[in-house]
C-alpha positions in Angstrom: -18.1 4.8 17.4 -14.9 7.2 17.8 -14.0 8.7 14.9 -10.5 8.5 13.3 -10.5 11.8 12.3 -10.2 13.7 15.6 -9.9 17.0 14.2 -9.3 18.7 10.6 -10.0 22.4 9.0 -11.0 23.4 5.7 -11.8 26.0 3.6 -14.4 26.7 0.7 -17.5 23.9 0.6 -17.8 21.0 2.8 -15.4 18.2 1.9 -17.0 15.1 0.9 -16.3 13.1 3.6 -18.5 16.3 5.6 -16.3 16.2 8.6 -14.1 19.4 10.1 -13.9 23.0 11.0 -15.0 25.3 8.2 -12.4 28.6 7.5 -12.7 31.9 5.6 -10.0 31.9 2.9 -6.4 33.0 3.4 -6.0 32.3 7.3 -2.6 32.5 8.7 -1.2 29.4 9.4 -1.1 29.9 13.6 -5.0 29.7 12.9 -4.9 26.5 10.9 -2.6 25.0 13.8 -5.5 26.1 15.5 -8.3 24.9 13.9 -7.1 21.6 12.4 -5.9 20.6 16.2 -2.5 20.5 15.2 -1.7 23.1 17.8 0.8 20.4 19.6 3.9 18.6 19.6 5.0 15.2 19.3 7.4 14.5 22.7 9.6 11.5 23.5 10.4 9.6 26.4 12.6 6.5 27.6 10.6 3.4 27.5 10.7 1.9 30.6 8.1 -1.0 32.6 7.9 -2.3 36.0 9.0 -5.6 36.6 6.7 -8.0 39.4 7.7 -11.1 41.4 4.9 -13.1 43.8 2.5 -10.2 43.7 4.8 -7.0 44.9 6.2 -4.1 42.4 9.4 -5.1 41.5 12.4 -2.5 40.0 11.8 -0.1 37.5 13.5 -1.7 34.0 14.4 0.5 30.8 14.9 -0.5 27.5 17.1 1.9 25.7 16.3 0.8 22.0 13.1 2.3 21.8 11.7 5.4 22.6 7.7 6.7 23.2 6.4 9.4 21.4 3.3 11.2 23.1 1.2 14.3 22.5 2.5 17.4 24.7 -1.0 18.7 25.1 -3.0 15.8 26.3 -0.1 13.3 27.2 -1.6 10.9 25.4 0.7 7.9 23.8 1.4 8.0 19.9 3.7 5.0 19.4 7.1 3.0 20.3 9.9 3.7 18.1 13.0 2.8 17.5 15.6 5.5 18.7 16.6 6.4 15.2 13.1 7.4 14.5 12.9 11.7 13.5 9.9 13.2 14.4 8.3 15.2 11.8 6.0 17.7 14.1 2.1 18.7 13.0 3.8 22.3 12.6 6.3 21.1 10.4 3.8 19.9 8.0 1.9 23.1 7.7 5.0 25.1 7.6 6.1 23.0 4.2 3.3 25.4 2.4 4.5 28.4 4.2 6.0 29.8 1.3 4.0 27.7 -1.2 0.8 29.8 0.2 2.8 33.4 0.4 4.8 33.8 -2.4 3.5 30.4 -5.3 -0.1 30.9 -4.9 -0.7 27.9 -2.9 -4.3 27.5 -1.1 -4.7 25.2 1.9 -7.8 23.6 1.7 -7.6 21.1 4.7 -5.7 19.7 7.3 -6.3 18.0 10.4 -5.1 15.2 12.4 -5.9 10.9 12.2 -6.0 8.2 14.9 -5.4 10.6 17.9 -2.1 12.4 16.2 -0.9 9.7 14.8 -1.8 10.6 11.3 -1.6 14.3 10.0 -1.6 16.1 6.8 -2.6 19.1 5.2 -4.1 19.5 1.8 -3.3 23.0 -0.7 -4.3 23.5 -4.2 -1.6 24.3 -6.0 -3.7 26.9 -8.5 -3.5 25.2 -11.8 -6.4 23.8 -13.1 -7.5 21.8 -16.6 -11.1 21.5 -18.4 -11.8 17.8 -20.3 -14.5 18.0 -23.1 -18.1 18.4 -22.0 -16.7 21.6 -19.2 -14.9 18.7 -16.8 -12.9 20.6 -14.6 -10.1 18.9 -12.5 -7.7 21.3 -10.0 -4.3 20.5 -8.9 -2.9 19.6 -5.3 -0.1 18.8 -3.3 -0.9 16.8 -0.1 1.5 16.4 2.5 1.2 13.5 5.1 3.4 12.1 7.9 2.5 9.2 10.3 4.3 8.2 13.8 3.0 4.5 14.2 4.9 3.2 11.6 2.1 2.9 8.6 3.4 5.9 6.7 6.5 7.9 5.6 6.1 11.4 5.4 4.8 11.7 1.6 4.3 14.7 -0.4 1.7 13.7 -3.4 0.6 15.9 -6.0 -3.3 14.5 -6.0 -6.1 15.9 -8.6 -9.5 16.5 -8.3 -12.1 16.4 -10.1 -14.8 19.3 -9.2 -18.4 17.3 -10.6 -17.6 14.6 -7.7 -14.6 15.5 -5.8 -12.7 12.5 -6.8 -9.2 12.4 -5.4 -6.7 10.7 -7.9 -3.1 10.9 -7.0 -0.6 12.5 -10.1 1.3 10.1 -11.9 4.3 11.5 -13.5 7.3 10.3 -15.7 9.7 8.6 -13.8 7.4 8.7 -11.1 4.6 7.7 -9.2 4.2 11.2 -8.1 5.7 10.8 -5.0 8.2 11.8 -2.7 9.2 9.9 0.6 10.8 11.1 3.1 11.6 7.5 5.7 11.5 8.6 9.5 14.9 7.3 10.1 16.2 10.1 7.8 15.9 13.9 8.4 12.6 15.8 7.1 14.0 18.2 4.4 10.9 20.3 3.3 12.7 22.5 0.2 14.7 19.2 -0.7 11.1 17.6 -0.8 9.4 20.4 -3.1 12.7 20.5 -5.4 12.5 16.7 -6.0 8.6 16.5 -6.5 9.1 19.3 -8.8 5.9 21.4 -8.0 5.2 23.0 -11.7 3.7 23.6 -14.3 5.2 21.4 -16.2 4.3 18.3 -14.2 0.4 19.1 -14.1 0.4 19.7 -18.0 2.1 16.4 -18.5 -0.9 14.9 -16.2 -3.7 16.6 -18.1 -2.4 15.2 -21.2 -2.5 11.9 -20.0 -6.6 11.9 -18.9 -6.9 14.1 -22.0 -5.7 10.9 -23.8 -8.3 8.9 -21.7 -11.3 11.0 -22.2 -10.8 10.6 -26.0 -10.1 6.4 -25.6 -13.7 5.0 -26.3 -14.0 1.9 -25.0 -16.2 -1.2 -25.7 -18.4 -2.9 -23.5 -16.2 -6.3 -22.9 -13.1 -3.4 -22.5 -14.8 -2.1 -19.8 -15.9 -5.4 -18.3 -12.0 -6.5 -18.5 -10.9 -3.8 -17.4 -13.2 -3.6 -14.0 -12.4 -7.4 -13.9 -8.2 -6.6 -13.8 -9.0 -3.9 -11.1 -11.2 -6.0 -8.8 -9.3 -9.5 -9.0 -6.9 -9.7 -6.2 -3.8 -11.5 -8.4 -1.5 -11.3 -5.1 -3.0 -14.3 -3.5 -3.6 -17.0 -6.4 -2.8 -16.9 -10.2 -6.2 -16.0 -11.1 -7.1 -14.1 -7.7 -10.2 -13.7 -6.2 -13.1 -10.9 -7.6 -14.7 -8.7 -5.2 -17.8 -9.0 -7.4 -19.8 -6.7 -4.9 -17.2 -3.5 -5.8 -17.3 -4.0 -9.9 -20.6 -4.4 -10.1 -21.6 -0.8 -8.3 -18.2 0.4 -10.2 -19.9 -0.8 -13.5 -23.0 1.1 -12.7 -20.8 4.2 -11.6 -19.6 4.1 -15.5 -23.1 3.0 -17.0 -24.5 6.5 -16.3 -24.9 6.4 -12.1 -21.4 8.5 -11.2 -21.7 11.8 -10.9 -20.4 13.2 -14.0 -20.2 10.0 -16.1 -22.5 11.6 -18.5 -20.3 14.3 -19.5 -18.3 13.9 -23.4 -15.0 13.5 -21.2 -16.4 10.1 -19.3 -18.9 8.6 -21.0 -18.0 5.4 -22.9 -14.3 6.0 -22.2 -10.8 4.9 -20.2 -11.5 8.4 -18.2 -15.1 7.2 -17.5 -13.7 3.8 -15.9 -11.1 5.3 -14.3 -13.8 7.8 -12.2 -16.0 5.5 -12.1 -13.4 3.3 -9.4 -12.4 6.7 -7.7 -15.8 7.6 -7.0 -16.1 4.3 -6.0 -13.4 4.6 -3.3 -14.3 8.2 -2.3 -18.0 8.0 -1.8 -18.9 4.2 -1.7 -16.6 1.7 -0.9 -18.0 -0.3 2.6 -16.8 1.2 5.6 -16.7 1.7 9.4 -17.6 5.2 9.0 -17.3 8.1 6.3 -13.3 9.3 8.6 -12.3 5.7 7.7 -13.2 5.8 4.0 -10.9 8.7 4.1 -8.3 7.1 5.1 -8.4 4.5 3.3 -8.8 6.6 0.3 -5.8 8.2 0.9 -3.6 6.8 2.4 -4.6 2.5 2.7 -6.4 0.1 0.7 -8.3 2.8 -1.4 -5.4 4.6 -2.6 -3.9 1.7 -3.8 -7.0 0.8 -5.4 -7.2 4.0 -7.3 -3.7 3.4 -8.3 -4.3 0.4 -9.6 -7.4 1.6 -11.6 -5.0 4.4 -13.0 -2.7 2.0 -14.1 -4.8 -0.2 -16.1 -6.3 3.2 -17.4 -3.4 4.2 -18.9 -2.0 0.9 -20.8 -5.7 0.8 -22.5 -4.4 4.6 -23.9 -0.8 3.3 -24.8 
């Protein structure tokens, strides 16, 4: 089976999802264009098709709406766009930590390339860092991401992780759902991007003290069983929704005592616990195709939203 995730770099241990091209620390960003395979550019080109009549080649038609993009190394078609669509290249989104990596402290961690090019994104930790009761540790990052076939904007996320499981949790802030994005009929600003996301200190504290507030919310056994049940039930199709009973019943042995930390003080028996339990869930064990399309799902599809979901209920059970 081909995999979605053509290519991708990273530094430090293997990433969870164990795919990619392992770095020392601190490598220029020409070898992380390199390495991560997103040493190309995204081209354009008139769309045009050949008309037939009673077997022979008839003329050579255009349509002047749309536009292809296609790879410049391999020549390989990315999508049809409109002709107001902006390209965001694979440079462009590893030159948005440029300055974030030489000057702020930033650390790329990974980036690589989804669906052929038509997904890329790069991953940095952003250097702050928070300990929960029981020596839970969860660093900060910002992850950048840009698609060309129409499933994403380019999105700059600050996104947590947990170190016991590598759990990936996208930052909710005030005002916010930590997000900033950037449609591809509009110009890609990168410093008007990391103004408005507001990459500081300020906005990871203001985090931390939310999951501090749900490591210290003990829960009860029916909480946790209603709460599991509000994350499962799809309400978007019927009044009550269907369960996927399947998902919150390995999600309620996740927060039982089978997730990797949910023995620590910071998880067991509380809104923190449930809320790893459905990240761990979506990371590591949630059915798919193969381990490249867990990943993508977990960041950027149905698992992401999932994991929102999860951190929303989380959050009104601390209010």
């Amino acid at each position: 089976m081909a995999h979605l995730v053509e290519t991708m770099a990273y530094v430090g241990s293997t990433p969870w999802h164990g795919l990619g091209n392992q770095l020392t620390a601190h490598q220029p960003l020409e070898v992380w264009a390199r390495q991560a395979g997103m040493d190309w550019q995204i081209r354009e080109a008139p769309v045009r098709f050949m008309t037939e009549s009673a077997g022979s080649l008839g003329a050579i038609m255009s349509f002047p709406e749309n536009k292809v993009l296609f790879r410049s190394d391999t020549n390989a078609p990315l999508s049809v766009v409109s002709q107001r669509y902006q390209v965001v290249q694979p440079r462009d989104i590893l030159e948005f930590y440029r300055d974030l990596t030489e000057i702020s402290g930033f650390e790329l961690e990974t980036a690589g390339i989804l669906k052929g090019g038509r997904k890329i994104w790069a991953l940095a930790r952003t250097g702050q860092s928070s300990t929960l009761k029981g020596n839970d540790v969860t660093n900060a990052y910002v992850l950048l991401a840009t698609a060309c076939d129409g499933t994403l904007a380019t999105t700059a996320q600050f996104t947590a992780i947990r170190v016991v499981c590598n759990n990936t949790l996208a930052v909710a802030l005030t005002g916010s759902n930590g997000a900033v994005k950037v449609p591809h009929n509009t110009s890609f600003d990168p410093q008007a991007v990391k103004k408005q996301l507001g990459i500081s200190v300020s906005s990871w504290e203001g985090f931390m003290y939310r999951m501090k507030g749900l490591s210290e919310r003990k829960v009860k056994s029916n909480e946790a069983f209603n709460y599991f049940l509000r994350v499962f039930t799809d309400q978007s199709k019927t009044a009550t929704g269907p369960t996927n009973e399947r998902a919150m019943k390995k999600a309620i042995a996740l927060f039982e005592g089978h997730g990797m930390g949910a023995e620590l003080a910071s998880s067991k028996g509380t809104a923190f616990g449930l809320l790893n339990a459905v990240t761990e869930f979506v990371d590591h064990e949630r059915r798919a195709r193969s381990v490249d399309h867990r990943l993508e799902s977990a960041w950027f599809g149905q698992g992401a939203a999932l994991k929102q979901k999860a951190l929303d209920q989380a959050l009104m059970m601390a209010t």
